[in-house]
Backbone as CSV, one residue per row, in Angstrom:
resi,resn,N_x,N_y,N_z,CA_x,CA_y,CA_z,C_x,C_y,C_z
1,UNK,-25.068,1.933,25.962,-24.403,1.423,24.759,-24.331,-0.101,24.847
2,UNK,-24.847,-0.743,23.441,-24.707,-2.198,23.692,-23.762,-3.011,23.986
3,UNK,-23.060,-3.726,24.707,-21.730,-4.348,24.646,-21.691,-5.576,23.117
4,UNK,-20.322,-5.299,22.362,-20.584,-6.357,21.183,-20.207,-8.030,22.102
5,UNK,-20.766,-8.658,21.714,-20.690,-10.047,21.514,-20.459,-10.905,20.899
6,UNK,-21.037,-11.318,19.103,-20.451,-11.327,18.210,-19.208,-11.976,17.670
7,UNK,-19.004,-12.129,16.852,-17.822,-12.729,16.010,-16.866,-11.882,16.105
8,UNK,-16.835,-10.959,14.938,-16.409,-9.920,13.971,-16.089,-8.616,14.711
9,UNK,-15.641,-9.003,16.393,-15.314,-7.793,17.133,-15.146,-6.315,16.137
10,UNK,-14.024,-6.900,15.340,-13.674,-5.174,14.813,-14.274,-5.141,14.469
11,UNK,-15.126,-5.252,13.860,-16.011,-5.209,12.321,-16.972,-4.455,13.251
12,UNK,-17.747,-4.907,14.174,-18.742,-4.496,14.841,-18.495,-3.085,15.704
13,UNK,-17.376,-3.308,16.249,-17.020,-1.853,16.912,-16.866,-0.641,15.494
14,UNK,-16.091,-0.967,14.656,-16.473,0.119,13.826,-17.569,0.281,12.930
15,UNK,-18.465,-0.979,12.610,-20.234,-0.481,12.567,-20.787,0.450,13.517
16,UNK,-20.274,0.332,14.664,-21.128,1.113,15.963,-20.355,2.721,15.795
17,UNK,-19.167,2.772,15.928,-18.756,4.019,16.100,-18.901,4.823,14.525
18,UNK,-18.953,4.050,13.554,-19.410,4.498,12.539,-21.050,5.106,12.693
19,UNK,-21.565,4.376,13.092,-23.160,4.742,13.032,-23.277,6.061,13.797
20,UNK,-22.541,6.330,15.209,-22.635,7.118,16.159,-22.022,8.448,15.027
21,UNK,-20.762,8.261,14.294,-20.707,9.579,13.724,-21.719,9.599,12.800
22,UNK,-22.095,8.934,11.899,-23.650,9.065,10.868,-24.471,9.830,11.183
23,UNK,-25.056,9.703,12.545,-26.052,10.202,13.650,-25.542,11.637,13.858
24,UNK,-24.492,11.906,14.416,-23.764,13.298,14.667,-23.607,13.527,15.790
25,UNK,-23.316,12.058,16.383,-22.878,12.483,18.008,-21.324,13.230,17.664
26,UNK,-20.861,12.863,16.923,-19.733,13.917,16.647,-19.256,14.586,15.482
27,UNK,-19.286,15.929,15.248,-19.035,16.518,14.119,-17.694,16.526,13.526
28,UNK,-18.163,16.734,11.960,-16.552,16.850,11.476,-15.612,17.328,11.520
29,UNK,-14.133,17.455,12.030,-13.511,17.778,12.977,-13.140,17.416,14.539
30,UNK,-14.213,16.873,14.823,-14.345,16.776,16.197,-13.698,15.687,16.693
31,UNK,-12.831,15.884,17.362,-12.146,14.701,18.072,-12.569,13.313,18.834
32,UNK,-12.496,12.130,18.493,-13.045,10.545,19.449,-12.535,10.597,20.650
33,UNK,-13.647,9.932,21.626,-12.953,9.589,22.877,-11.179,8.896,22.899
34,UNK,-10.739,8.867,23.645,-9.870,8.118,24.016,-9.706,6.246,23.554
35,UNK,-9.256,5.714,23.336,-9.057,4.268,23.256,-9.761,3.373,24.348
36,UNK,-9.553,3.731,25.315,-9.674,3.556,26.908,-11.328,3.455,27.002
37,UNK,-11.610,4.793,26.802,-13.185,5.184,26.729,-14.153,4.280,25.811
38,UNK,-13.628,4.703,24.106,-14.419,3.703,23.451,-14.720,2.323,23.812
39,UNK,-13.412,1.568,24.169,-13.055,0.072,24.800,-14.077,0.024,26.111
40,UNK,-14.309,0.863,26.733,-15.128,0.470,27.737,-16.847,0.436,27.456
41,UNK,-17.167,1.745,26.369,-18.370,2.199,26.281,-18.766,0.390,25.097
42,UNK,-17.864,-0.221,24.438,-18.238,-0.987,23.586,-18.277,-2.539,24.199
43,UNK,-17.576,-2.634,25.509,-17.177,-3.567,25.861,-16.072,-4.422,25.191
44,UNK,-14.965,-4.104,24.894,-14.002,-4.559,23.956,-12.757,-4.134,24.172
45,UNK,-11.652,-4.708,24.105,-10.542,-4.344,24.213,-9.824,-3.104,23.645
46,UNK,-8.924,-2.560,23.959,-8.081,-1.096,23.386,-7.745,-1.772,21.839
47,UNK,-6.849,-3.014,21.827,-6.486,-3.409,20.838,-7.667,-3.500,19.382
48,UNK,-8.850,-3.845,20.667,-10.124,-3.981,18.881,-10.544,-2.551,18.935
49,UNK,-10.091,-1.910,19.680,-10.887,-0.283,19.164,-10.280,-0.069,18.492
50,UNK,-8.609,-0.253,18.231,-7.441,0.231,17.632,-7.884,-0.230,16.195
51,UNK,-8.131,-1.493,15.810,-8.208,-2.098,15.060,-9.640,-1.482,14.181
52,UNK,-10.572,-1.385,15.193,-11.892,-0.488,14.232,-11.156,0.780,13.861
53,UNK,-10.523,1.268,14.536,-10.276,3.192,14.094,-9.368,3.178,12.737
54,UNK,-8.203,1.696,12.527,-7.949,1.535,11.355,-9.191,1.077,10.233
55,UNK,-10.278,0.463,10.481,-10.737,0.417,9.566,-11.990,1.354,8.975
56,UNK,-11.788,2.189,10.269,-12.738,3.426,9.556,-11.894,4.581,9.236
57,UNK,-10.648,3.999,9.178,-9.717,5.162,8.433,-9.867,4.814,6.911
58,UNK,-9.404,3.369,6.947,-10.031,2.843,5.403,-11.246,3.709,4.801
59,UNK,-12.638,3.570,5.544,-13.764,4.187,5.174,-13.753,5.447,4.840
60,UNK,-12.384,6.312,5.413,-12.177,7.639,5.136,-13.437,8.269,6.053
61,UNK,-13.549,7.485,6.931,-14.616,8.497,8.090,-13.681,9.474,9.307
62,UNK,-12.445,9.012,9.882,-11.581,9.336,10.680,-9.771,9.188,10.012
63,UNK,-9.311,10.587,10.779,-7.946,10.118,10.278,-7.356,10.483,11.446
64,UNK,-6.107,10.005,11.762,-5.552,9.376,13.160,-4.094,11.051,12.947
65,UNK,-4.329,11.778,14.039,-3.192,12.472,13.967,-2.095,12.761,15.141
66,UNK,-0.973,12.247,14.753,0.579,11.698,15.333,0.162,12.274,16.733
67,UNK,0.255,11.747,18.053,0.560,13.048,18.955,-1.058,13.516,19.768
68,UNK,-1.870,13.425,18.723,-3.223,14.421,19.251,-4.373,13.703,18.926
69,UNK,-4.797,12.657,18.304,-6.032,11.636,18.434,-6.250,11.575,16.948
70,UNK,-7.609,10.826,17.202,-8.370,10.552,15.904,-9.421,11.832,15.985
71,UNK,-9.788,12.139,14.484,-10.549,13.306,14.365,-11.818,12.729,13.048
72,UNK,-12.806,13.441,12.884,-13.572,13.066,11.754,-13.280,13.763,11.233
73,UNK,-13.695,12.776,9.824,-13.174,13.535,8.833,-14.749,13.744,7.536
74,UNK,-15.819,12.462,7.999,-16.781,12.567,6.918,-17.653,12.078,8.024
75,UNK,-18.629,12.077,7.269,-20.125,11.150,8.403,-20.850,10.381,7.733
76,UNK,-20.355,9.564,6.424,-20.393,8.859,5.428,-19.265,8.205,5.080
77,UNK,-19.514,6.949,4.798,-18.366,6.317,3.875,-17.925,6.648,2.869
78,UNK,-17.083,6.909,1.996,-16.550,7.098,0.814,-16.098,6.012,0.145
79,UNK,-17.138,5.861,-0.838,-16.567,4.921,-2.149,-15.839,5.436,-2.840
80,UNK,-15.250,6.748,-2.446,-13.870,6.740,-3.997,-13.038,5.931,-3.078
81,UNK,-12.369,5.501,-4.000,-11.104,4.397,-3.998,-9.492,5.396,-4.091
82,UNK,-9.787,6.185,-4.658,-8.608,7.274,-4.049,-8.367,7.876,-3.110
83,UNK,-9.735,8.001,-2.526,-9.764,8.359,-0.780,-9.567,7.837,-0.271
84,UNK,-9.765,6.244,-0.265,-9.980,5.252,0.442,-8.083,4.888,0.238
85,UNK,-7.613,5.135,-0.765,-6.136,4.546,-0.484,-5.006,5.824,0.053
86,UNK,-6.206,7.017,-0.152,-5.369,8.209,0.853,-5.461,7.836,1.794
87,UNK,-6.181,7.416,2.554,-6.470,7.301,3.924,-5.737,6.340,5.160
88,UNK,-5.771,5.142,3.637,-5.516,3.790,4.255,-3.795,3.781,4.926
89,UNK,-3.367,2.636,5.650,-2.167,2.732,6.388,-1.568,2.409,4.853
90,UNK,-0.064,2.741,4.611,0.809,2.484,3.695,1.226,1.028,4.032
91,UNK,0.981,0.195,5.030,1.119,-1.173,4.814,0.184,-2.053,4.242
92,UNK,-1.198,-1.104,4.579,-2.520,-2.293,4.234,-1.997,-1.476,2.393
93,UNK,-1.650,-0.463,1.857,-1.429,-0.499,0.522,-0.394,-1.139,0.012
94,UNK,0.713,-1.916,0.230,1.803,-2.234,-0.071,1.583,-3.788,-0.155
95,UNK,0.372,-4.380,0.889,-0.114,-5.320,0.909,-0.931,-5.438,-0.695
96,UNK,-1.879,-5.025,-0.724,-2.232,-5.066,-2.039,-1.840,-4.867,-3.626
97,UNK,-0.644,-3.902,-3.251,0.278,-4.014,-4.259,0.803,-5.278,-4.488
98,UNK,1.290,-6.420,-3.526,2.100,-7.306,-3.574,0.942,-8.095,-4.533
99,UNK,-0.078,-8.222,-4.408,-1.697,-9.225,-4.230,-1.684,-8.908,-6.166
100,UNK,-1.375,-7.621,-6.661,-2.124,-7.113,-7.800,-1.010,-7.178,-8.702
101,UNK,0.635,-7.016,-8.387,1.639,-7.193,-8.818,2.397,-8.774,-9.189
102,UNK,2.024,-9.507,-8.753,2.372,-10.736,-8.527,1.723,-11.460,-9.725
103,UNK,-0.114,-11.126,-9.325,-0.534,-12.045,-10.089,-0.830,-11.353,-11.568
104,UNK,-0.053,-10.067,-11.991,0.435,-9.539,-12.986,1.819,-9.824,-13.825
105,UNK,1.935,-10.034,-13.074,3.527,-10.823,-13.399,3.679,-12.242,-14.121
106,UNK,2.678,-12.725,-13.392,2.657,-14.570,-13.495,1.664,-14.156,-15.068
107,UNK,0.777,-13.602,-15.182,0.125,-13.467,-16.414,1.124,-12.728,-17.296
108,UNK,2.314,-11.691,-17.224,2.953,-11.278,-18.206,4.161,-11.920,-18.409
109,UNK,4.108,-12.590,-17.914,5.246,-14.089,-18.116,4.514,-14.909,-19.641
110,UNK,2.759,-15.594,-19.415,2.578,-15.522,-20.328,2.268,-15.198,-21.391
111,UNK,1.692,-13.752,-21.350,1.414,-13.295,-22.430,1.720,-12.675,-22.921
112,UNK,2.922,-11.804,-22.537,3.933,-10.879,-22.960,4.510,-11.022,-24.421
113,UNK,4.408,-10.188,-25.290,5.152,-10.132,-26.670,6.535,-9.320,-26.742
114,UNK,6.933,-9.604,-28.223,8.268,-8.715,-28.312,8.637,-7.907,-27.793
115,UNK,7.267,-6.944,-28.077,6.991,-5.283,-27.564,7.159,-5.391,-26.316
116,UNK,6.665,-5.708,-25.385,6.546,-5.733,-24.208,8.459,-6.026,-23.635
117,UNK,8.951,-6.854,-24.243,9.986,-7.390,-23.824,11.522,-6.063,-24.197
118,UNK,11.103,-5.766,-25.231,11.552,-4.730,-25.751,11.411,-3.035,-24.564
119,UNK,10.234,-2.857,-24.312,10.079,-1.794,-23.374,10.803,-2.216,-21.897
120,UNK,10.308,-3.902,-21.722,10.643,-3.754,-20.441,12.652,-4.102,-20.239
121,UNK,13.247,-3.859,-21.164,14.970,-4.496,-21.360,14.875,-2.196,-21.077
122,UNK,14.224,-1.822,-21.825,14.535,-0.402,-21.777,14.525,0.457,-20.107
123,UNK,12.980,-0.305,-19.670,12.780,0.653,-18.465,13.861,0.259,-17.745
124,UNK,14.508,-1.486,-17.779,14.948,-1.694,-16.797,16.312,-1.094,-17.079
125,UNK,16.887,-0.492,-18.020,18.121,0.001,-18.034,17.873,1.433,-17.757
126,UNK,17.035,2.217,-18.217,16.549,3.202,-16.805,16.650,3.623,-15.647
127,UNK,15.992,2.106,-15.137,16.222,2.135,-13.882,18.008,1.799,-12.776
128,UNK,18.507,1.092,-13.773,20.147,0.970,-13.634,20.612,2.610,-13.433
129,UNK,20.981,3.174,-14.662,21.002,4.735,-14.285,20.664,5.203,-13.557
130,UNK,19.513,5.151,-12.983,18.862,6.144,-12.126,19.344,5.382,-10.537
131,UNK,19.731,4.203,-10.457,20.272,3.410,-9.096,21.496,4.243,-8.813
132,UNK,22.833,4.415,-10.084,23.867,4.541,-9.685,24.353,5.644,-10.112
133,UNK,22.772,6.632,-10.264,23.365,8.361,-10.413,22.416,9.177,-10.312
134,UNK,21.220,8.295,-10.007,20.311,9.404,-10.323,19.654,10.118,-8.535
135,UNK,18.525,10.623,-8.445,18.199,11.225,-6.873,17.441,9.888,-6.949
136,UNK,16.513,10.332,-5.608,15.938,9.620,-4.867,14.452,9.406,-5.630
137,UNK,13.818,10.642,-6.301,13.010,10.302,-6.516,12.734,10.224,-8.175
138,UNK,14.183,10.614,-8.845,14.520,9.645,-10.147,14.426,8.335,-10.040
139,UNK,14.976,7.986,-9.061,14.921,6.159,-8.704,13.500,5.847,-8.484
140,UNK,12.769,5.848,-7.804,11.578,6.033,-7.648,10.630,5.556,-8.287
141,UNK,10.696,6.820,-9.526,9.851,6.565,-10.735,10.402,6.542,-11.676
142,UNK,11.967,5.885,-12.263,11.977,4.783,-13.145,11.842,3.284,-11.908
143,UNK,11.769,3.292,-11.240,10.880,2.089,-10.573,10.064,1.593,-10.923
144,UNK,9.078,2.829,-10.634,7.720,2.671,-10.918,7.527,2.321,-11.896
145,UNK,8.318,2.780,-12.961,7.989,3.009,-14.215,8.031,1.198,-15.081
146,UNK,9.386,0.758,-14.451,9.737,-1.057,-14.773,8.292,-1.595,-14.151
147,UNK,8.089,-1.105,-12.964,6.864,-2.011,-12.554,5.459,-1.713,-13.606
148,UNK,5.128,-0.753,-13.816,4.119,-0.104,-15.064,3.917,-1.199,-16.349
149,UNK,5.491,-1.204,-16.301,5.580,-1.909,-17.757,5.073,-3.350,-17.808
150,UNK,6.061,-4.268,-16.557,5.627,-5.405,-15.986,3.685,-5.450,-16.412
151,UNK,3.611,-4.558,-15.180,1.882,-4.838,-15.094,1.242,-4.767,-16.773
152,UNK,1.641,-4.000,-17.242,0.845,-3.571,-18.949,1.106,-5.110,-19.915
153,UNK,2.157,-5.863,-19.440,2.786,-7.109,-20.623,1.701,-7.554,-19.637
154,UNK,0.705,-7.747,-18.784,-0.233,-8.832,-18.855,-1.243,-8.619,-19.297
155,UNK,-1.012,-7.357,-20.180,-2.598,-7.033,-21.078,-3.904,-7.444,-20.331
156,UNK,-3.869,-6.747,-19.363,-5.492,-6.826,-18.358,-5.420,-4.790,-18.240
157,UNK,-6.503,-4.634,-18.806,-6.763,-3.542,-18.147,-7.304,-2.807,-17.241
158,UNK,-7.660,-3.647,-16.332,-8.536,-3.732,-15.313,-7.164,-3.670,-14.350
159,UNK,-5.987,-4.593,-14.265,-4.778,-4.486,-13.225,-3.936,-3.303,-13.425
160,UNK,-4.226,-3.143,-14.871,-3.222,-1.772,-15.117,-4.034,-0.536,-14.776
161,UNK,-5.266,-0.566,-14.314,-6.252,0.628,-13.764,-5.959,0.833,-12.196
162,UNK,-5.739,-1.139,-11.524,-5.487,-0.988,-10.367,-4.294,-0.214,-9.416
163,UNK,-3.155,-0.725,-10.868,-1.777,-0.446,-10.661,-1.729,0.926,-10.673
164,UNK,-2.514,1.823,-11.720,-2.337,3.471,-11.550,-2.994,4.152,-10.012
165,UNK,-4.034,3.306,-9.983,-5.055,3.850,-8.938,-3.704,3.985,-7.239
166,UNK,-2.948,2.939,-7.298,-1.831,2.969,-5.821,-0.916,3.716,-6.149
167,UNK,-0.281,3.637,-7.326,1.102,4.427,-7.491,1.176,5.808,-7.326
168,UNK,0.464,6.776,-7.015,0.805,7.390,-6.543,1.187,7.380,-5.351
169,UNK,0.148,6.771,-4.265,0.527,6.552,-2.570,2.005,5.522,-2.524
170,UNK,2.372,5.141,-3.086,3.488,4.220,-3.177,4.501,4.726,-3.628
171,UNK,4.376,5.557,-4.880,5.231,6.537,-5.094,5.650,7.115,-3.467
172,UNK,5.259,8.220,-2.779,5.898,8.939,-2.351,6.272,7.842,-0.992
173,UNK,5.888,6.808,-1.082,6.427,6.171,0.702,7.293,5.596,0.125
174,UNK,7.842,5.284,-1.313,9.539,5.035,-1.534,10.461,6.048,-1.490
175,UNK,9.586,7.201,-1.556,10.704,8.595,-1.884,11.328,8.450,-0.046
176,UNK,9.975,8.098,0.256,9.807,8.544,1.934,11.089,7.889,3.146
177,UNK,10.854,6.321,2.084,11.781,5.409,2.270,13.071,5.511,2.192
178,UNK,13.610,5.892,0.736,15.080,6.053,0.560,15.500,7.299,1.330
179,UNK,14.847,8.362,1.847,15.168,9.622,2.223,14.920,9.176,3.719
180,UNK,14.439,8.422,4.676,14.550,8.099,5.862,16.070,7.363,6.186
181,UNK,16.292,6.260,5.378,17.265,5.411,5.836,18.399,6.154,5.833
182,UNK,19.202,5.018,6.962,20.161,5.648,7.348,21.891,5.349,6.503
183,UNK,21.045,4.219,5.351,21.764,4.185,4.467,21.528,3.888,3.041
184,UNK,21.749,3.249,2.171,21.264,3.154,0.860,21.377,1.922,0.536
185,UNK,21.041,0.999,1.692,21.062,-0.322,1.472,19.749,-0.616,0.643
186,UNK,18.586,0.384,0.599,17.801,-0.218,-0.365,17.639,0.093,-1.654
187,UNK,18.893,1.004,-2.053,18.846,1.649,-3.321,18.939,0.353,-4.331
188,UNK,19.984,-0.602,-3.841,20.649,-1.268,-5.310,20.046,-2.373,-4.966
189,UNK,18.923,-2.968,-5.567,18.282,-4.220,-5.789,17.812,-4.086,-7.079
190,UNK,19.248,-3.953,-8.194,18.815,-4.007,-9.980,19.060,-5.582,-10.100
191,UNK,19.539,-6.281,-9.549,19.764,-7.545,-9.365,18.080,-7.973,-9.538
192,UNK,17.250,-7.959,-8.875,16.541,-9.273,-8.752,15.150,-8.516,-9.557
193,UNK,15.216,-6.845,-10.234,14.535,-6.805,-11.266,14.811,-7.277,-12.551
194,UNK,16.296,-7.713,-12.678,16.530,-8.352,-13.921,16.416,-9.594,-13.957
195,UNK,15.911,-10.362,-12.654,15.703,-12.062,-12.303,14.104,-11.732,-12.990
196,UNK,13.355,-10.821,-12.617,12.537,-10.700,-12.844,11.578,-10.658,-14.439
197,UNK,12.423,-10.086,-14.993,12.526,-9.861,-16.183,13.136,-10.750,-17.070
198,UNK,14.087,-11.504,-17.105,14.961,-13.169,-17.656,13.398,-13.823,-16.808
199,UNK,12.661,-14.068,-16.231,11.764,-15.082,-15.802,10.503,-14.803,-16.877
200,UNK,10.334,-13.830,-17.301,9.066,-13.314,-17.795,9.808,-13.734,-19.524
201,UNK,10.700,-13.132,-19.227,11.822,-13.581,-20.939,11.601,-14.989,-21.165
202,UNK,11.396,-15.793,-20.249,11.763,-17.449,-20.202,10.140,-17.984,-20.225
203,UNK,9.061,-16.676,-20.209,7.691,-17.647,-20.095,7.809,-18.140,-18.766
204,UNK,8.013,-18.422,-17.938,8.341,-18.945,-16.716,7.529,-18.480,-15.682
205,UNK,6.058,-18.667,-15.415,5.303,-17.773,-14.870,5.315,-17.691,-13.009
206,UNK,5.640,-18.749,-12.412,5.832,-19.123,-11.430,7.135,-18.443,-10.645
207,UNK,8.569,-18.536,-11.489,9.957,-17.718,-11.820,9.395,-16.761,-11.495
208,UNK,8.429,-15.865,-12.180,8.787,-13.967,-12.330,7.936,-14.042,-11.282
209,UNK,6.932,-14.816,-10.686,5.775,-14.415,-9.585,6.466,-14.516,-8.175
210,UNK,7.292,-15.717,-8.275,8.554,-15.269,-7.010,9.303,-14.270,-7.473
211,UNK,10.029,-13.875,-8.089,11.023,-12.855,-7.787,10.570,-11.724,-7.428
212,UNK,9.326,-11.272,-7.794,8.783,-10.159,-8.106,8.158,-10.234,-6.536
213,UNK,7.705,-11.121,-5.859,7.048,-11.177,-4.488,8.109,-10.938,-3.489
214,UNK,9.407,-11.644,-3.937,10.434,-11.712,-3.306,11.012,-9.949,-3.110
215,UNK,10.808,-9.453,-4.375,11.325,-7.833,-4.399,10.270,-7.213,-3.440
216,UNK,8.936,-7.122,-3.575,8.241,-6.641,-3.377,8.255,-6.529,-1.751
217,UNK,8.211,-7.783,-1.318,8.268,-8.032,0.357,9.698,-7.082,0.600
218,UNK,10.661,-7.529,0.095,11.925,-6.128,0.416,11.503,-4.954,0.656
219,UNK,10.598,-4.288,-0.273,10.904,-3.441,-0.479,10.092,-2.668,0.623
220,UNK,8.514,-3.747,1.230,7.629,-3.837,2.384,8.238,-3.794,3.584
221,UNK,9.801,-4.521,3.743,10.440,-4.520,5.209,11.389,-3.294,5.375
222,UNK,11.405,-2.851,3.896,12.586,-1.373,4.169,11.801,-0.342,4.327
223,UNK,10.560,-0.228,3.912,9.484,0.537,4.571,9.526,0.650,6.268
224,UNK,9.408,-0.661,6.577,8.774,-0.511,8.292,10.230,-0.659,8.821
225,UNK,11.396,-0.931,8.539,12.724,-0.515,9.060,12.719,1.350,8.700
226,UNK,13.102,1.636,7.769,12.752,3.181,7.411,12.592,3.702,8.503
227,UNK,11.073,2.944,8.656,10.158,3.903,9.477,10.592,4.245,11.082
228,UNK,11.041,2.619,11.260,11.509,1.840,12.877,13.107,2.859,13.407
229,UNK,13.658,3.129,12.164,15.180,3.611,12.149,14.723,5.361,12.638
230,UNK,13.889,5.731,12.212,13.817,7.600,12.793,13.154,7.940,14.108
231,UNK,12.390,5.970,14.474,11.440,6.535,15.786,12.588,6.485,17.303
């Protein structure tokens, strides 16, 4: 096996172990060496094998299970993009949410009409209700639902394709979220969706692109606390 050399360590270790399942040194199902093993057979550290096996989870070639290894899952890449965000870690998606939400925001700041302003005064009182009576995954998705709206007042339909294409995987790692913690400190942040919304009210495109980054990163650290709080 060649040792990489190269730039693009990860990149290259999971070209190689990608190619090796292509080939059929291992079938679908079939379990990867060890960390240890690959790292040696590639010449590369545990950390960049770690780092390829996330990104051929992306590829939807391998999926990593708790406890018992990585397994295949295809011997091809998958271009659906729904596979590809089944697959992917819920941080590398939350990351891109922030990326697709933001610069949706800063555009429905300006281009947002009545209508828009009108739906979004509604979802966000929705979402009030559903903070201080409703379940977990009422809250959820009138969440979702304020964020929907947000994304649609920047009249791109191309972001509002992007925005459907995650919300589901995002959907359930908030359900996942409020139902892990050990308290409900992340329920009530109606506060800084209504900063959000007075910024977009005000044209203020810069205003709603922080607040909305500002929520968003919250809502990214109560994820990996969540997560940090049950291990």
């Amino acid at each position: 096996m060649a040792v990489l050399r190269r730039f693009s360590l990860v990149e290259q270790a999971a070209d190689q172990i990608a190619a090796r399942i292509t080939a059929g040194e291992w079938e679908i199902g079939a379990k990867l060496p060890a960390e240890s093993a690959l790292a040696g057979e590639l010449g590369v550290g545990r950390s960049t094998v770690r780092e390829a096996i996330k990104e051929l989870r992306g590829r939807g070639l391998v999926e990593a299970r708790q406890g018992s290894g990585v397994y295949v899952t295809a011997l091809e890449r998958s271009d659906d993009w729904e596979v590809v965000l089944r697959r992917a870690d819920i941080d590398d998606v939350l990351e891109v949410r922030e990326a697709i939400e933001t610069a949706a925001t800063s555009l429905a700041a300006t281009r947002r009409d009545s209508g828009d302003l009108a739906r979004l005064r509604a979802t966000l009182k929705k979402r009030a209700d559903a903070e201080h009576g409703g379940s977990d995954t009422e809250l959820v998705d009138a969440d979702l639902e304020f964020h929907r709206t947000v994304v649609r007042a920047a009249h791109n339909p191309v972001l509002s394709e992007l925005f459907e294409s995650f919300a589901p995987r995002v959907r359930t790692a908030m359900v996942d979220m409020l139902q892990l913690a050990p308290d409900d400190r992340y329920r009530h942040d109606q506060a800084v969706h209504s900063e959000i919304l007075d910024a977009i009210r005000r044209r203020d495109p810069a205003g709603a692109m922080a607040a909305m980054l500002g929520q968003l990163e919250s809502d990214r650290r109560g994820n990996e606390r969540a997560v940090t709080d049950t291990q």
